[in-house]
C-alpha positions as CSV (number, residue, x, y, z in Angstrom):
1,X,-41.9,-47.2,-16.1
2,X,-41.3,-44.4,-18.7
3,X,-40.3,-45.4,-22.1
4,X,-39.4,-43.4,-25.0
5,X,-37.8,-40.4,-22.9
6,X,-34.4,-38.9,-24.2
7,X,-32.2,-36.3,-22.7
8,X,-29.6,-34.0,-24.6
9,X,-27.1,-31.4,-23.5
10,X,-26.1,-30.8,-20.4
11,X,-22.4,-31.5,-20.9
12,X,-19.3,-29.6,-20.5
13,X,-15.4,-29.1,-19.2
14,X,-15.3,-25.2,-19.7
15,X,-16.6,-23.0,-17.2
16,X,-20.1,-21.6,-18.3
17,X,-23.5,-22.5,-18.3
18,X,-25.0,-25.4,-20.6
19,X,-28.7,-26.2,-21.5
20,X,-30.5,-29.7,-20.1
21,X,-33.1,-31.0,-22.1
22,X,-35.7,-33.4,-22.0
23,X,-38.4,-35.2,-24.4
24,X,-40.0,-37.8,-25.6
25,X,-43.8,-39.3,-24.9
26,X,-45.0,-42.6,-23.2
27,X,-48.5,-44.2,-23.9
28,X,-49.6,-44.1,-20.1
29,X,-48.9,-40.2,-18.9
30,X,-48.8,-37.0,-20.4
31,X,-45.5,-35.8,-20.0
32,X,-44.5,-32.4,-19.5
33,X,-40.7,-31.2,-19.5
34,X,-38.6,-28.4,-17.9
35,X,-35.2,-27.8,-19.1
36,X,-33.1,-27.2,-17.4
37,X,-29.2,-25.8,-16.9
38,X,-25.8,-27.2,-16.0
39,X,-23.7,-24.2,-14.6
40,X,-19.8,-24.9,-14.3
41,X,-18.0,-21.7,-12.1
42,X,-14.6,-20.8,-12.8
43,X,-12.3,-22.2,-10.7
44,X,-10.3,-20.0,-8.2
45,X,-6.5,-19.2,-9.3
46,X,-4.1,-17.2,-7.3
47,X,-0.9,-16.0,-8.9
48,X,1.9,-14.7,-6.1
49,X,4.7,-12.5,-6.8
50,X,7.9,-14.0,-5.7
51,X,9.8,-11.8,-3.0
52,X,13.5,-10.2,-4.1
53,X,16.1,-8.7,-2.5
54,X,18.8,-6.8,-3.8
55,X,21.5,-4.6,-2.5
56,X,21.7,-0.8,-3.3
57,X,23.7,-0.5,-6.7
58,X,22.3,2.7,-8.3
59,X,20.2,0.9,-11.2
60,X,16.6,1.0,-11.3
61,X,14.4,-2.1,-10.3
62,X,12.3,-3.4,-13.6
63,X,10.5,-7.0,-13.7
64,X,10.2,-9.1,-10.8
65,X,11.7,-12.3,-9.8
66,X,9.1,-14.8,-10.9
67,X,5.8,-15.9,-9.7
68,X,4.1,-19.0,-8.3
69,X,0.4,-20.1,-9.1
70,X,-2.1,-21.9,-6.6
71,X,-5.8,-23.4,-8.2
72,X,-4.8,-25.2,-11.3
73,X,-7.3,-28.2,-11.9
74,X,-6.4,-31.2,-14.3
75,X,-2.6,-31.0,-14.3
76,X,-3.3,-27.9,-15.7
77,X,-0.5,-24.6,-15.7
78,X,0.0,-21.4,-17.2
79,X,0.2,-22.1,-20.5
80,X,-3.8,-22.3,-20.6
81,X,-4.2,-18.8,-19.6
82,X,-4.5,-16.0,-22.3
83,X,-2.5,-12.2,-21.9
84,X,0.7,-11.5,-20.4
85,X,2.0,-11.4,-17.1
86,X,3.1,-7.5,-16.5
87,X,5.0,-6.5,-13.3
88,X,4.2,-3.4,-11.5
89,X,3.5,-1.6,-8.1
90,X,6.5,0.9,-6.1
91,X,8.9,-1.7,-7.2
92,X,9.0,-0.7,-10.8
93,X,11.8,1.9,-11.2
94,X,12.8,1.7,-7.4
95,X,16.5,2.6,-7.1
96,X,16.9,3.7,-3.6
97,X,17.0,1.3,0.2
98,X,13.8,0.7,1.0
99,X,10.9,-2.1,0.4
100,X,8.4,-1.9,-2.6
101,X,5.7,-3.6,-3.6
102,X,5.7,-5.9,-7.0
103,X,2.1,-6.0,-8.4
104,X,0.9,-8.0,-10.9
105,X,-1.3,-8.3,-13.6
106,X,-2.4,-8.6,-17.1
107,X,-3.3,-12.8,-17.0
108,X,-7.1,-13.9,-18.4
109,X,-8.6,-17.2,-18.3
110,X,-12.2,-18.7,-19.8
111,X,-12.1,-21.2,-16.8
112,X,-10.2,-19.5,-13.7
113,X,-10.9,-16.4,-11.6
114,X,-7.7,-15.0,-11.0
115,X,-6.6,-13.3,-8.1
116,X,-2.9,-11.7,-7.5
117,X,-1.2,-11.0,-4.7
118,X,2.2,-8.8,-4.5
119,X,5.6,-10.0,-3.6
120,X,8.0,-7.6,-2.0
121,X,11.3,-6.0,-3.4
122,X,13.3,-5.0,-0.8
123,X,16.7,-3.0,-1.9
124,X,19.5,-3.0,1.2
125,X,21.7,-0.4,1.7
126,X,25.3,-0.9,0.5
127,X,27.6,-2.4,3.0
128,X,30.6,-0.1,3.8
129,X,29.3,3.1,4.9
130,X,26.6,2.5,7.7
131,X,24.3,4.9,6.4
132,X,21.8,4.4,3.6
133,X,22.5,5.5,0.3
134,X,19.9,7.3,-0.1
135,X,20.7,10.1,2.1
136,X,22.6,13.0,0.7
137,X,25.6,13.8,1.6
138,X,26.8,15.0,5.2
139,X,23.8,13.8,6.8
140,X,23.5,10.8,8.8
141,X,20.4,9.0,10.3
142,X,18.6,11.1,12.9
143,X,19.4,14.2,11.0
144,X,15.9,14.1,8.7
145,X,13.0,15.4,9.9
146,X,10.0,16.8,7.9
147,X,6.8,18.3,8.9
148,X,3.5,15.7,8.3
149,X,0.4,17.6,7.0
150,X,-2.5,16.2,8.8
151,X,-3.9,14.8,5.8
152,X,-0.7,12.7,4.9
153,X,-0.6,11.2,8.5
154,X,-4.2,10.5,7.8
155,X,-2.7,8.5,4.9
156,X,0.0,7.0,6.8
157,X,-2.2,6.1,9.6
158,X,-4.4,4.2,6.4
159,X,-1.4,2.3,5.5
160,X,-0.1,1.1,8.6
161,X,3.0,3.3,9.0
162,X,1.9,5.0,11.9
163,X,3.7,4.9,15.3
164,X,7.2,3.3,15.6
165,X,8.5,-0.6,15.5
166,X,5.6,-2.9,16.4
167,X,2.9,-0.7,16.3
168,X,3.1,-0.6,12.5
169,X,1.5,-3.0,10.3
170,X,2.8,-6.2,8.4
171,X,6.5,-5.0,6.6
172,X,6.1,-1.7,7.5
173,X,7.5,-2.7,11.0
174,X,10.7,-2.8,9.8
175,X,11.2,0.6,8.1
176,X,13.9,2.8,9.4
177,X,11.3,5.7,10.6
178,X,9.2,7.3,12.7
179,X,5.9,8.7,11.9
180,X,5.3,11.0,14.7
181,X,2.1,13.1,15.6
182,X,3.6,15.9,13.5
183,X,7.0,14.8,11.8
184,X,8.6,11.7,10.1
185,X,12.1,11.5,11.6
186,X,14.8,8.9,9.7
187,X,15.7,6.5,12.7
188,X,19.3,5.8,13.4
């Protein structure tokens, strides 16, 4: 049995890396010692954008509506994270129907990796009418079509917009439009 052998370090609660030690001597062996190193990863933190609707009123979208987090250790919550939680993405200044994006960012942490993911704004058209706001005067939906440049359907195509209903991606499905082989047309 080894007598007169001490460890230090090696101890921590913050992510990071700490040093192990070792020494000491015993009568019977010679003792040689590695050190060693205690590694603690920051823990994985996801901070969601909470959705929002809103009906067309004329005013410019600013903020969000809130957010949720997921990965806090220890009873921990947001008040351990450094920064400030900024709101961006299409939703920022959106004023017309439609669904936007609110992006997020700006949080920093010692001990979490954050990771964001956006909520959606979406802005309904005003009741009353049956055509969307954002439409100018004396037209109605069907009436807008506009000529797609190959490199912007290449881009649409990229973002799942491409095609009609279904065949788009995720949220886009729902959009009131067409993205044909040559034209966006306004659905009715």
């Amino acid at each position: 049995m080894l007598t007169g052998v001490t460890t230090s370090g090696g101890s921590g609660t913050n992510a990071g890396s700490y040093l192990l030690t070792a020494s000491g001597s015993d009568g019977n062996y010679a003792l040689t010692f590695v050190d060693g190193v205690l590694s603690i990863d920051k823990a994985a933190l996801t901070v969601t954008a909470n959705d929002a609707t809103k009906t067309y009123d004329g005013l410019a979208w600013s903020g969000g509506n809130g957010v949720r987090f997921e990965g806090f250790v220890d009873s921990e919550d947001a008040t351990v994270l450094d920064g400030q939680l900024e709101y961006g993405g299409s939703s920022q200044g959106a004023v017309q129907a439609g669904d936007y994006l609110i992006g997020l960012s700006g949080l920093a942490s010692d001990n979490y990796a954050i990771a964001y993911l956006d909520g959606r704004l979406l802005i309904e058209s005003s009741p009353g009418n049956g055509r969307s706001p954002s439409l100018p005067d004396g037209l109605a939906a069907g009436h807008i079509e506009r000529p797609v440049r190959q490199y912007e359907r290449e881009q649409l195509l990229l973002v799942g917009m491409a095609g009609t209903g279904a065949a788009r991606q995720g949220r886009m499905a729902d959009l009131p439009l067409q993205v044909e082989e040559n034209l966006v047309r306004l659905d009715e």
